[in-house]
C-alpha angles and dihedrals in degrees: 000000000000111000116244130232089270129171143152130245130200107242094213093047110025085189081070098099131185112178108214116225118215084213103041122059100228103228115207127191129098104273106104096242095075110096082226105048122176096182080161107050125102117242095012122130132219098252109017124144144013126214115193148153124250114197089213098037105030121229117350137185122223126200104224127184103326127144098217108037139253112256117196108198087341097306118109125255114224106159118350131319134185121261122224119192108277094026121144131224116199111195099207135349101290101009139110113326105222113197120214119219121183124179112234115217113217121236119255121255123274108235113233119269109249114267092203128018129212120236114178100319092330134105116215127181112241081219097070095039121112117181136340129216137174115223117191112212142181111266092206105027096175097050094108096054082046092055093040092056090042095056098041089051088048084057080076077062096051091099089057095054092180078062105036097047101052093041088049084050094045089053097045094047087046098048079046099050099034092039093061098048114098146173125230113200128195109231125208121198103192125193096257086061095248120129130222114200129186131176130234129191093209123059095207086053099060090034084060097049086045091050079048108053088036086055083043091053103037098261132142101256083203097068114104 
């Protein structure tokens, strides 16, 4: 969490300014070592309340080591508590109200959802799409049929084996290395009943257009 523009007023004189610092708890009591010292108010001790920055909670008040008590919104502080803008610390029961500002950043925002989407060289409204899948197919389907007839025709080379061997090899390593080779196309459905295919290389590539357009169109990315 990113610390927000903080600082603390003096209720009774809004001109009474402490800038608070992300990276440097601001002490408060009357001894002159705190960086916020009120030597002159009533019910304050010397060392009576902490004000700091938690990256997981935002910005907190302590009470320290102070003899009356340190009272956020009327309730009594006895350890931290998370401070919200506007709120009010009062150091004793009857001392100096401290107000807490703290400047809100705005969210950033959204981006419009598409109104169309581009499959392939093809602009489709996210409006008429139905569902999107992703098939994973064979690239080369027949390759097996291809290497079986190969091999079958290298058996007329068995009586030459410096022939026979290399070309057995070469026909092995190309069914390997084609059959495993496959296409994974991203599928449309689109309202009308009509379907709009294109085809990806990658499967992590056409998983990650389908995870797109479902977002686009209100669906689970996580369906099958």
């Amino acid at each position: 969490m990113s610390a927000p523009t903080a600082k603390l007023l003096l209720a009774a004189d809004r001109r009474k300014v402490a800038p608070l610092d992300p990276a440097e708890p601001l002490t408060i009591g009357r001894a002159a070592a705190n960086r916020l010292c009120l030597a002159n108010q009533d019910g304050v001790s010397d060392h009576h309340a902490v004000v700091r920055f938690s990256s997981s909670q935002g910005w907190l008040v302590c009470d320290w080591q102070s003899s009356d008590g340190t009272f956020l919104e009327g309730r009594q502080v006895h350890q931290c508590r998370r401070l919200d803008d506007g709120d009010e610390i009062r150091l004793g029961r009857s001392g100096p109200v401290l107000v807490f500002e703290c400047a809100v950043t705005p969210a950033p925002p959204s981006s419009p959802a598409p109104q169309s989407i581009s499959v392939g060289n093809k602009h489709v409204a996210v409006a008429e799409i139905r569902t999107a899948s992703v098939q994973s197919e064979p690239q080369h389907p027949h390759i097996f049929s291809w290497w079986l007839l190969l091999c079958l025709g290298g058996l007329l080379l068995l009586p030459f084996p410096l022939l026979f061997w290399p070309l057995q090899a070469g026909a092995l390593a190309g069914w390997i290395l084609l059959g495993s080779r496959k296409q994974h196309k991203l599928t449309l459905v689109l309202r009308d009943g009509r379907a709009l295919r294109h085809g990806f290389a990658n499967r992590r590539t056409a998983l990650a257009h389908r995870n797109g357009i479902r977002q686009a169109i209100g669906q689970d990315p996580a369906l099958p």
